[in-house]
C-alpha positions in Angstrom: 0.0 0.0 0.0 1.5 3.3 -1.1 1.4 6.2 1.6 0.5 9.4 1.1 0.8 12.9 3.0 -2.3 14.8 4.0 -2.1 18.4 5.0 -4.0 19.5 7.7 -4.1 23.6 9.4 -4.5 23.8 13.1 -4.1 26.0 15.8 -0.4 25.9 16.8 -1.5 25.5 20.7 -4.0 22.8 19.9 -0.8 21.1 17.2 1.7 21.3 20.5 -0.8 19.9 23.2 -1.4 16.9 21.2 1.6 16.0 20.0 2.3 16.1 24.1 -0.4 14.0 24.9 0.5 11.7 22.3 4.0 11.4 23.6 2.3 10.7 26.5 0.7 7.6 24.8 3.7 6.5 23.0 3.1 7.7 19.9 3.4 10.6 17.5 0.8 12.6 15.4 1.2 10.1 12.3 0.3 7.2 14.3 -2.7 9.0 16.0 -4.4 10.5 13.2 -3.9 6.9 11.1 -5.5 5.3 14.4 -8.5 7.8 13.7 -9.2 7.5 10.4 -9.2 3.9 10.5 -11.2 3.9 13.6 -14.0 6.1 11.7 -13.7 3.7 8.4 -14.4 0.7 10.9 -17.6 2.2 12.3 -18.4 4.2 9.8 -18.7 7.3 12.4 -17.2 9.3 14.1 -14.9 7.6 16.7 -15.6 10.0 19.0 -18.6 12.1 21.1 -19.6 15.4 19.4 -21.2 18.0 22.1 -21.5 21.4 21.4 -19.6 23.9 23.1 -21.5 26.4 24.2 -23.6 23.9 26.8 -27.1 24.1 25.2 -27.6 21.0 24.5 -30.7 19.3 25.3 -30.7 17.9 28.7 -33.2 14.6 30.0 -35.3 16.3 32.1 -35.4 19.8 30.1 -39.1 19.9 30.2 -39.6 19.5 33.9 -41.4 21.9 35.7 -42.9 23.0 32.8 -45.4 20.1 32.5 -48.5 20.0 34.6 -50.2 16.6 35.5 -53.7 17.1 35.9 -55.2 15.6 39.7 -57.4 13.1 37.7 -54.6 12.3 35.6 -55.5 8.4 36.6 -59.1 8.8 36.4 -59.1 7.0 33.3 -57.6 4.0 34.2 -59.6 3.8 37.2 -62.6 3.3 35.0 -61.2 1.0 32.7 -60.3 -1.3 35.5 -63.9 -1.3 36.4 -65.1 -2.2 32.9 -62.6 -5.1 33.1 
C-alpha cells in the first residue's frame, strides 16, 4: 500500500498539546491520526462524542417543571379497571 501525506491547518497550541499527549501515549501525530481515520472507516462514524460547546444541548429532564399533570390524571384507568 502506497502512503500518502495529508495536510491539515490547526491551531499551533491545539498542534503542541497533542503531539504532548500523544508522547504521552507512545506515539506521535502520524500514528494518532492513522488510528482515527481507520477507527471512523471501521464504524463508519465518528470515533468520537460530538457535544456542542456552548452547553445548550438538550438535557433529559429539560421539560420539567414546565409540564403540569392534571389531579385526575389516573381517572381514566380507574374506569377502565372497572369495565374489566
Amino acid at each position: 500500500m502506497a502512503n500518502v501525506n495529508i495536510n491539515i491547518r490547526t491551531d499551533a497550541e491545539v498542534k503542541k498539546a497533542a503531539q504532548a499527549l500523544f508522547a504521552q501515549l507512545g506515539m506521535d501525530m502520524t500514528t494518532a491520526v492513522n488510528i482515527f481515520l481507520r477507527q471512523a472507516i471501521s464504524k463508519r462514524t465518528l470515533p468520537l462524542e460530538i457535544s456542542p460547546v456552548n452547553g445548550n444541548a438538550p438535557k433529559l429532564g429539560g421539560w420539567e417543571g414546565k409540564i403540569e399533570m392534571p389531579d385526575d390524571f389516573d381517572a381514566p384507568l380507574a374506569d377502565f379497571k372497572e369495565y374489566m
